[in-house]
N, C-alpha and C positions, 0 to 999 in steps of 0.2 A: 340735312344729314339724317335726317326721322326715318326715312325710307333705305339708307344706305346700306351696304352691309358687303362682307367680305365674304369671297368663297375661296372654301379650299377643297382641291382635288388630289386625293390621295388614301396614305395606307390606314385602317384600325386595324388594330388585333390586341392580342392580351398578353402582355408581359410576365413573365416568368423569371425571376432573378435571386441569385443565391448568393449570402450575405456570410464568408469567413466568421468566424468567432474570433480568429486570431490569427497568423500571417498564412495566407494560400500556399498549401503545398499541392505543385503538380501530379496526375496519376495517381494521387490519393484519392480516400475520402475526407472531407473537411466537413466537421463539423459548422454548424450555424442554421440560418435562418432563411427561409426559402417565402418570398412576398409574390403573390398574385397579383395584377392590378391591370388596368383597362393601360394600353400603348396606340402603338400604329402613330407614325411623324405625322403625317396629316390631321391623325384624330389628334394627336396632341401640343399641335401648333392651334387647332380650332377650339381647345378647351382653353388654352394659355390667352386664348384670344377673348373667348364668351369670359372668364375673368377678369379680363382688363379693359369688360364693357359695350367689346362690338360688337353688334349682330354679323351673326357668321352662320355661314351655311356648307356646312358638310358635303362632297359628292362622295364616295365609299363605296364598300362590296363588303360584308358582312354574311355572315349562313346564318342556320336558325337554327343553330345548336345554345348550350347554354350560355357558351363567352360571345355569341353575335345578340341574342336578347340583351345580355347584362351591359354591352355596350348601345342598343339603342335605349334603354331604361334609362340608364346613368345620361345620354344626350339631352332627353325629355326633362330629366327632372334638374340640369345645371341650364336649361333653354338654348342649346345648339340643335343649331337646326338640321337632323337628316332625314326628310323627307324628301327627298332627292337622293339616295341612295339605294345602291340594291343590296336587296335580300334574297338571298338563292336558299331554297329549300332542300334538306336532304346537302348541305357544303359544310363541310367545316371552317369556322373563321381563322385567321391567317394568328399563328404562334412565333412569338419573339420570347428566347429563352436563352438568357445569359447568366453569366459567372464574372460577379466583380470580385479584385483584392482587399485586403484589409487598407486600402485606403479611398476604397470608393468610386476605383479605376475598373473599366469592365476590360478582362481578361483574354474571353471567347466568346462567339455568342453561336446561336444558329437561328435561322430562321425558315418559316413553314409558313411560305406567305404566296401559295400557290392558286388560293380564291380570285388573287388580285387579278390574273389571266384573264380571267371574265368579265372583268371590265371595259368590255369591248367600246369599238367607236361605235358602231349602232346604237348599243344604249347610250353612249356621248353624246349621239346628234340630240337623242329625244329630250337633254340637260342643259344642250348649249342657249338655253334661255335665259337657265340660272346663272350661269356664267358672264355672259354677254350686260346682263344688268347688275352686277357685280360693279363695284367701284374699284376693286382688285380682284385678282384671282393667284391664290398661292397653289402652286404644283410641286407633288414630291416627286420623284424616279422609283417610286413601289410601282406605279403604275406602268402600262404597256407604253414602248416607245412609241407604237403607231395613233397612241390614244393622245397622247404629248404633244402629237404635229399635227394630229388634226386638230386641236385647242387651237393651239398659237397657229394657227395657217388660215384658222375659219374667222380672226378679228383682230383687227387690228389696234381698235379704237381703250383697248384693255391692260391696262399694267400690269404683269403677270411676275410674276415673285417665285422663283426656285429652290428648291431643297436639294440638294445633290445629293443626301443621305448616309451614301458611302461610295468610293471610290469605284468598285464594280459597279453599280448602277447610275454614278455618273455620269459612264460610257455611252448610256441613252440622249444625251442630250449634249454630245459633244458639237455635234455638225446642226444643232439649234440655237446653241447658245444666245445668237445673236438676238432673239428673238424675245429675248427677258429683259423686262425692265431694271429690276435688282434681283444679286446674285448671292451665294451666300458659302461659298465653300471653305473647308478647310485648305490647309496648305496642302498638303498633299492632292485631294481632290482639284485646286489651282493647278499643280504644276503637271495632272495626266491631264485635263484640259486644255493648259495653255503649253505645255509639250517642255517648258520654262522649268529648271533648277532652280527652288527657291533658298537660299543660301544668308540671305540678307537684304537689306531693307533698302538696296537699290533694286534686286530681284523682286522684293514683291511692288515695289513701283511700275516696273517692267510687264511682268504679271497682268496687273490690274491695268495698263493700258493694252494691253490684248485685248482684254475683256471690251473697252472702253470703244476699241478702231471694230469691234467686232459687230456693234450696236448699244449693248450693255448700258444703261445709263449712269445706276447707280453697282460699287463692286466692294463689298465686304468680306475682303478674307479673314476668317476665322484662325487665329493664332495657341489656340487654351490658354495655358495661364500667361502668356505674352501678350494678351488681348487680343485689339483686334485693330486690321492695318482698312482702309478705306480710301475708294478716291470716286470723284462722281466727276472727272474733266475737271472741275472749278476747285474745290478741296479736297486736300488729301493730308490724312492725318494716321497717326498709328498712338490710340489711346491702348494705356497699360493694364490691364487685371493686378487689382492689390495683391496681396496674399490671403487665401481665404480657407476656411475647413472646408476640404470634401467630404460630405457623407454618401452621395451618390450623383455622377458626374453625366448619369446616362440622359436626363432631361433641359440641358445644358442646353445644346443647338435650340431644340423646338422652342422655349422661351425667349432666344436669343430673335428666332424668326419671328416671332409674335408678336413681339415690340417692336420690330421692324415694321412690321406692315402696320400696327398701331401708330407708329411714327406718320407712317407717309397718308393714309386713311384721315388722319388731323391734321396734314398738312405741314411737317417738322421739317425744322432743315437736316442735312445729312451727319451735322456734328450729332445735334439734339436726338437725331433716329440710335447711332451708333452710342451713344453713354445709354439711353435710356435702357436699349437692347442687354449691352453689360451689366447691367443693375440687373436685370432680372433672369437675367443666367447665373449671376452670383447667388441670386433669390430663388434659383431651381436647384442647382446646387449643394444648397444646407438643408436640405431636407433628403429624407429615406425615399421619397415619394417620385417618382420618374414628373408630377407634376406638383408643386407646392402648393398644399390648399390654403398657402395664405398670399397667393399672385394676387398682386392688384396693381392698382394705379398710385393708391397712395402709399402699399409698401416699396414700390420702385422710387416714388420720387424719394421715401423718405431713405432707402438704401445709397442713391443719387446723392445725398448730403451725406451721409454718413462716409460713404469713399471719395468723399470731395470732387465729386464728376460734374456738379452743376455748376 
């Protein structure tokens, strides 16, 4: 495993998010707190990851304005590796700028993630090294659909792990699906996929073998505080989310994927992948911070005990 190490392909950029003082009123102004901080699903499924010990390697599109430095600075100095990313001179790096409730639920957002376009498959081909000797490779849908199929079309030999992000950019990777090892969507993002009404817990059995006749190995739909329902053909289980505080709900998925691929990367069965996953979505969770700077291996497991998931 010395030599191992996970790649992810997908979005950074820098998050912007405004924090009520007290309950959100629409079409106002609301007072509170307005936090900067380094984003982008890919970059922050790669940071949740460099925390929880793998070597991991970035592919990206970043400019060389102040937020694409501050993001390769911050990669160098936590050891994620993006030297394999582009830097476009004279670009502005891609903005994710939302508004949560006073309970840590995000409202609106908007997104200026227009750099990611440049990510062409040209520059792919000249990457697919890093890729290809990858012991995984996680892809988000920031990136171009045509960048997507050429990944998954050029190897086979690769376990490739999906972010479906959000429901409109899901849409990239409808008539691929097949092609993913593990999958990770919400309910909603399942049911414009699988075309399926999800209504109930034969519905998302139903669901997840779409996935499953599709090629799909492994199929994780994400529930929020229902937790999370799974079936890999051999187990299928639907483990529950305690009740926990939100302070900010927005780094929830990216941890949730992180441990995912740390699961499988170590070789975990599907139960073990799925609680450990949970643990440290609850662990992304209770923190202001879109990434908890105290991710680890031993605050999951010890989270793990503490919601009785081991």
């Amino acid at each position: 495993m010395k030599d191992s190490y996970i790649c992810v392909v997908g979005g950074a950029n820098i998050d912007i998010q405004g924090f009520p003082y007290g309950k959100l009123v629409l079409h106002d102004s609301n007072p509170g707190q307005i936090k900067i901080s380094l984003g982008g699903v890919g970059r922050n499924i790669a940071e949740n990851l460099t925390k929880l010990g793998a070597k991991t390697k970035l592919i990206s599109v970043v400019g060389t304005d102040p937020y694409g430095l501050k993001i390769l600075e911050e990669a160098e100095s936590i050891g994620l590796d993006m030297k394999d990313s582009l830097v476009l001179k004279d670009e502005a790096t891609s903005i994710y700028l939302s508004m949560l409730d006073e309970s840590g639920d995000m409202v609106a957002a908007i997104s200026y993630m227009d750099i990611n376009e440049k990510l062409t498959v040209d520059f792919i081909k000249e990457k697919m090294n890093v890729i290809e000797k990858s012991k995984l490779c996680i892809i988000d849908t920031n990136i171009p659909r045509e960048v997507i199929e050429y990944i998954l079309m050029s190897n086979n030999d690769i376990d490739f792990f999906l972010d479906t992000v959000s429901t409109a950019k899901a849409k990239k990777v409808k008539d691929l699906i097949g092609y993913f090892h593990t999958i990770k969507p919400n309910k909603i993002e399942a049911e414009l996929l699988t075309g399926i009404a999800i209504k109930n817990e034969d519905d998302l059995k139903i669901a997840s073998e779409y996935f499953l006749q599709k090629g799909v190995k492994r199929v994780f739909i994400s529930l929020g505080e229902d937790g999370v329902f799974y079936n890999d053909g051999h187990i299928m289980n639907h483990v529950r989310t305690p009740k926990v505080k939100v302070v900010n709900a927005t780094g929830a998925g990216d941890a949730f994927m992180a441990a995912l691929s740390y699961g499988h990367f170590y070789g975990m069965s599907i139960d073990e992948m799925a609680k450990m996953a949970m643990a440290a979505s609850i662990i992304a969770i209770s923190h202001e911070n879109t990434i908890n700077p105290y991710m680890s291996i031993e605050n999951i497991k010890s989270k793990m005990k503490e919601i009785e998931l081991c």
